[in-house]
C-alpha positions as CSV (number, residue, x, y, z in Angstrom):
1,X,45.5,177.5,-109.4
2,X,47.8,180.5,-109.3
3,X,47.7,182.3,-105.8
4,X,46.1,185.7,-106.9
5,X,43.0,183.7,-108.1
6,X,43.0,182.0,-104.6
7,X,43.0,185.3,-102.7
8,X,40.4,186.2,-105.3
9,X,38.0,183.2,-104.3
10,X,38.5,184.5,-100.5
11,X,37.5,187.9,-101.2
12,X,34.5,186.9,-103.5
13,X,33.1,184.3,-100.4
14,X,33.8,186.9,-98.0
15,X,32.5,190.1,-99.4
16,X,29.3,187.3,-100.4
17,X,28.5,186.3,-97.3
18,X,29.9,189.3,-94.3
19,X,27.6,192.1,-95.9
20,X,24.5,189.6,-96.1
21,X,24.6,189.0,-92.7
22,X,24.8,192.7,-91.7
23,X,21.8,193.6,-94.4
24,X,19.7,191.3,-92.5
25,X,20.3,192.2,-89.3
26,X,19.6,195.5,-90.1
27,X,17.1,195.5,-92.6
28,X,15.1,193.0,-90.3
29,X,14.5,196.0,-88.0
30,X,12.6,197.6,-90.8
31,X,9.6,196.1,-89.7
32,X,9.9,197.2,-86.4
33,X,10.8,200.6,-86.2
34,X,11.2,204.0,-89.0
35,X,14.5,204.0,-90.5
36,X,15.7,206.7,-88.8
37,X,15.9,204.6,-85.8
38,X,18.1,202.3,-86.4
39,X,21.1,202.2,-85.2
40,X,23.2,201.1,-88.4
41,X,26.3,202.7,-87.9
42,X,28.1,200.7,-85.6
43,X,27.2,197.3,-86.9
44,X,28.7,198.7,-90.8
45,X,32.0,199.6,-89.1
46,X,32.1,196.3,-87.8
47,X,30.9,194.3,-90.9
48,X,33.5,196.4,-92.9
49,X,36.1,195.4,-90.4
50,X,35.2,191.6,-89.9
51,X,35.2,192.0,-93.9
52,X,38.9,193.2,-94.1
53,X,40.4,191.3,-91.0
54,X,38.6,187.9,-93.3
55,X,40.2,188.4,-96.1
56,X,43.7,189.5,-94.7
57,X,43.7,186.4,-92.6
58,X,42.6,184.2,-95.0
59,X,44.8,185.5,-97.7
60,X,47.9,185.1,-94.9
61,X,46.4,181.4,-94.1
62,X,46.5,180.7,-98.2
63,X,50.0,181.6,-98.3
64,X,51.3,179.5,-95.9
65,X,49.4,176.6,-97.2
66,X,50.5,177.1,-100.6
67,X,53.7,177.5,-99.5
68,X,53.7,174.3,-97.2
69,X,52.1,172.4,-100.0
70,X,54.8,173.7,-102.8
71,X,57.5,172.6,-100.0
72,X,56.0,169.0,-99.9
73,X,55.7,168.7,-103.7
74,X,58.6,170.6,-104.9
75,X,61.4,171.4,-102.4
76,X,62.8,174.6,-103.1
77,X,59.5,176.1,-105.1
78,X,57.5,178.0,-102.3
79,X,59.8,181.0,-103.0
80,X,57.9,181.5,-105.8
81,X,54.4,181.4,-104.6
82,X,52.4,184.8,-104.3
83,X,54.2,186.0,-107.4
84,X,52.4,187.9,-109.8
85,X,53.1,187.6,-113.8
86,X,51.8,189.8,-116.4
87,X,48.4,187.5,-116.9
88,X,47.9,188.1,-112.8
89,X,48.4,191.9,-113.5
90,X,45.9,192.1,-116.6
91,X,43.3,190.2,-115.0
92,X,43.5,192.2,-111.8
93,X,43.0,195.8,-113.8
94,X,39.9,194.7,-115.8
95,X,38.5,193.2,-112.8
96,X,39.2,196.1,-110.7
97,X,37.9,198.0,-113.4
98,X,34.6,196.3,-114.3
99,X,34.4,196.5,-110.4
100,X,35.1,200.8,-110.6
101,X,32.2,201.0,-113.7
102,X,30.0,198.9,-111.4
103,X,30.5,201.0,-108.1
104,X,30.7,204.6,-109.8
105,X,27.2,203.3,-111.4
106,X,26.0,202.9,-107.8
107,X,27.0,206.3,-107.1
108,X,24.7,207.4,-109.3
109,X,21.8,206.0,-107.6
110,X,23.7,207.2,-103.9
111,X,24.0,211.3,-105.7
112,X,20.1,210.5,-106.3
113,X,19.2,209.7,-103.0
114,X,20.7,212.6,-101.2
115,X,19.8,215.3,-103.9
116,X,16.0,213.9,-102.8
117,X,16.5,214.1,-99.5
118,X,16.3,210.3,-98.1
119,X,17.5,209.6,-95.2
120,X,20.9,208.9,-94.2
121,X,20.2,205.1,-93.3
122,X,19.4,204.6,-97.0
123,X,22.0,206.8,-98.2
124,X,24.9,205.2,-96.1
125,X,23.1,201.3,-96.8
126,X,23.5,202.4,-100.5
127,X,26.8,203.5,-100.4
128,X,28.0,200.2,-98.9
129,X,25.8,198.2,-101.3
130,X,27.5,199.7,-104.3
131,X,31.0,199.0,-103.5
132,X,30.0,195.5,-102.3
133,X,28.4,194.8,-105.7
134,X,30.8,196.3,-107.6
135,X,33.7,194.3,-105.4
136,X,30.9,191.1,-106.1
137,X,31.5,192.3,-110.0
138,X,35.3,192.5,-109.9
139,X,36.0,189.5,-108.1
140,X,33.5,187.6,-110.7
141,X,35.4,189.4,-114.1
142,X,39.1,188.1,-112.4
143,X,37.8,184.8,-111.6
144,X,36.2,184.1,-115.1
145,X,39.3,185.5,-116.6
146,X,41.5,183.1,-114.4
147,X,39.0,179.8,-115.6
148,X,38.1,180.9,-119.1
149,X,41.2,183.4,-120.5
150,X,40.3,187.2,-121.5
């Protein structure tokens, strides 16, 4: 498995599972109190942050492995893991952009909401939920290309 489709697997569990966690934390306060209310800010910076820091770790944890385990098979080889080839550059762009199409679809819906006037917790909630969709989308498009070929 080359090391851009491994990264890819960490940011597809990550972005999967960080922003569910946030959505119902806050959205489980829905019942309780008006939107308005909620104090949603702080806990997006941090899920955006925990999502990052995730990823970069994990990313940094999968190089070393890959490296340690390319030592143990092949002396000599780990200098070449993390390199990218021309298949690892296509399949990163139309990832990325199936990913763009998907997000700039969700700002669509985002321009809707604040041309009718919603609320900021739904306009900022729909904000985030489009680019974690559309990073859902790209991660999914790079990952098929990787198993199936494009």
């Amino acid at each position: 498995m080359p090391f851009e489709e491994k990264v890819t697997w960490i940011n597809a569990v990550v972005t999967a599972i960080v922003p569910v966690v946030y959505f119902v934390v806050v959205l489980g306060q829905l019942g309780q109190v008006s939107a308005s209310e909620i104090a949603y800010q702080q806990p997006m910076l941090i899920t955006i942050g925990v999502t990052i820091v995730l990823t970069i770790f994990g990313a940094i944890a999968m190089g070393i492995g890959s490296s340690i385990s390319a030592e143990i098979t092949k002396p000599g080889s780990s200098k070449d893991v993390g390199r990218k080839d021309e298949r690892d550059v296509t399949i990163s762009r139309r990832g990325d952009l199936f990913g763009y199409y998907v997000s700039s679809a969700g700002m669509v819906g985002v321009m809707a909401l604040i041309m009718l006037e919603y609320e900021y917790f739904w306009i900022a909630n729909a904000l985030y939920l489009s680019f974690v969709i559309g990073t859902l989308v790209a991660a999914t498009v790079k990952l098929v290309a990787y198993r199936r070929g494009f």
